[in-house]
C-alpha positions in Angstrom: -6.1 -32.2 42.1 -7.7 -29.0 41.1 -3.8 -27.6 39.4 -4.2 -30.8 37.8 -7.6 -30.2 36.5 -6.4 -26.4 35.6 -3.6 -28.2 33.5 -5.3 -30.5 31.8 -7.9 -27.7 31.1 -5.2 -24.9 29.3 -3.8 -28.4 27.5 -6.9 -29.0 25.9 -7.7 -25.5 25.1 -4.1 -25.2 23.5 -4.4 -28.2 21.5 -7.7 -27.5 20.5 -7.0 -24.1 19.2 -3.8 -25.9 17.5 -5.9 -28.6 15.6 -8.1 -26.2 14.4 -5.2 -23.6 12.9 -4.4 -26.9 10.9 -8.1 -27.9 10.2 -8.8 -27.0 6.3 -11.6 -24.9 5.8 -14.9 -26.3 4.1 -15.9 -25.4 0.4 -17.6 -21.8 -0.7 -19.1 -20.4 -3.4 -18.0 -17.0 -2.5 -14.1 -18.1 -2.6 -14.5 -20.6 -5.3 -16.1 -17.6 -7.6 -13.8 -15.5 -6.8 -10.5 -17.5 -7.1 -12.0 -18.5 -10.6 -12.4 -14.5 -11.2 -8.4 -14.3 -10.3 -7.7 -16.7 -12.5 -9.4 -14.9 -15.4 -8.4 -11.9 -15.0 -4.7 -12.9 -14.8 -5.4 -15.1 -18.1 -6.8 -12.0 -19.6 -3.5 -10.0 -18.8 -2.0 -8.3 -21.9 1.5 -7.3 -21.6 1.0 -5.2 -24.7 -1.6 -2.9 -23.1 -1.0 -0.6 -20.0 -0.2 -2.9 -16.8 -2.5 -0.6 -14.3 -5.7 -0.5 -14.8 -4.9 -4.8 -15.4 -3.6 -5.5 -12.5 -5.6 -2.9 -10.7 -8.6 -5.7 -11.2 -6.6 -8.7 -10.4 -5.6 -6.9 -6.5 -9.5 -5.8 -6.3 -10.4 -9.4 -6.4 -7.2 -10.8 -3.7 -8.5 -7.8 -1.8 -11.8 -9.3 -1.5 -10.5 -13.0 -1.3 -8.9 -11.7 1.7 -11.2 -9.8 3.4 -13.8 -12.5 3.0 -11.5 -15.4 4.3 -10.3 -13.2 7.4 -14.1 -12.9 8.4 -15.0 -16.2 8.0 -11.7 -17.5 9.6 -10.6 -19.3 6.9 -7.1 -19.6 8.3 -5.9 -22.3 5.6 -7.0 -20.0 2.7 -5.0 -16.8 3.6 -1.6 -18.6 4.4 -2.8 -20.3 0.8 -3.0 -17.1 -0.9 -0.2 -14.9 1.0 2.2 -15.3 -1.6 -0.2 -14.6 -4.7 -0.8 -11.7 -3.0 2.8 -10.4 -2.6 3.3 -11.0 -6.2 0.1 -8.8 -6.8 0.8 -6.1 -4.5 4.4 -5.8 -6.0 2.9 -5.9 -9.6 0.5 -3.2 -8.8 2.4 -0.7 -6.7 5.4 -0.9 -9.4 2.6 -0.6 -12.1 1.7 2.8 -10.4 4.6 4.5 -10.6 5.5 3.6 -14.1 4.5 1.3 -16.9 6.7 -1.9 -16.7 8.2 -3.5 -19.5 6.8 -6.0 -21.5 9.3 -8.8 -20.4 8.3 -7.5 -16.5 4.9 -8.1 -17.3 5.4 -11.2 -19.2 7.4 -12.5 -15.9 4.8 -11.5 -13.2 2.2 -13.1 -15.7 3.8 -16.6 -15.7 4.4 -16.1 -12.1 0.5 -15.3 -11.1 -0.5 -18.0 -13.9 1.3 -20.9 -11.6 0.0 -19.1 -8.5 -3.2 -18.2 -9.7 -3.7 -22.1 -10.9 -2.4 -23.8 -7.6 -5.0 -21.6 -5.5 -7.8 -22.1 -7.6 -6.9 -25.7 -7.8 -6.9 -25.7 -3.6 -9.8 -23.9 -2.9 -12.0 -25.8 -5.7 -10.7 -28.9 -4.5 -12.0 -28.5 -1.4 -15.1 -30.4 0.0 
């Protein structure tokens, strides 16, 4: 009886842990604001002006997106944004070496205009 109690126990305490990693987070100000910021800031991207100091805003604001939803456990949100954040860091290291062309640019901008859209889409969404 009490190995069956000490199974049913780690059970629960598995599946709990399980239902909650699949549990979407509530809304926030703090992410919504700051998604919508991403979204600007990638809108405002202008391929014809140096790519750093650009893009250099847009990773400031996934940096704190990031940092924000790892404190608050917002699980859903950081598998959400993993691969706008990818794109980003990509963008900006390559941006650091050397200044991209135009058509680069142009490319990661549609790219981070999709991803930017579906995030802020998710995380506004949310109630």
């Amino acid at each position: 009886m009490r190995n069956l109690t000490l199974g049913l126990l780690i059970f629960l305490l598995v599946g709990c842990q399980t239902i909650k990693d699949n549990i979407p987070s509530f809304w926030d100000d703090n992410q919504s604001k700051v998604v919508i910021d991403i979204r600007q800031s990638v809108l405002d991207l202008d391929c014809k002006q140096p790519h750093a100091p650009q893009v250099a805003v847009i990773k400031k604001h996934m940096d704190w997106l990031i940092i924000y939803s790892q404190v608050k456990d917002s699980r859903d949100v950081l598998r959400l944004v993993k691969p706008m954040n990818e794109t980003v860091n990509d963008f900006y290291d390559r941006s650091m070496v050397k200044q991209g062309s135009e058509a680069y640019c142009n490319m990661k901008k549609k790219i981070l205009d999709t991803q930017s859209s579906t995030v802020a889409k998710a995380v506004i969404g949310r109630f």
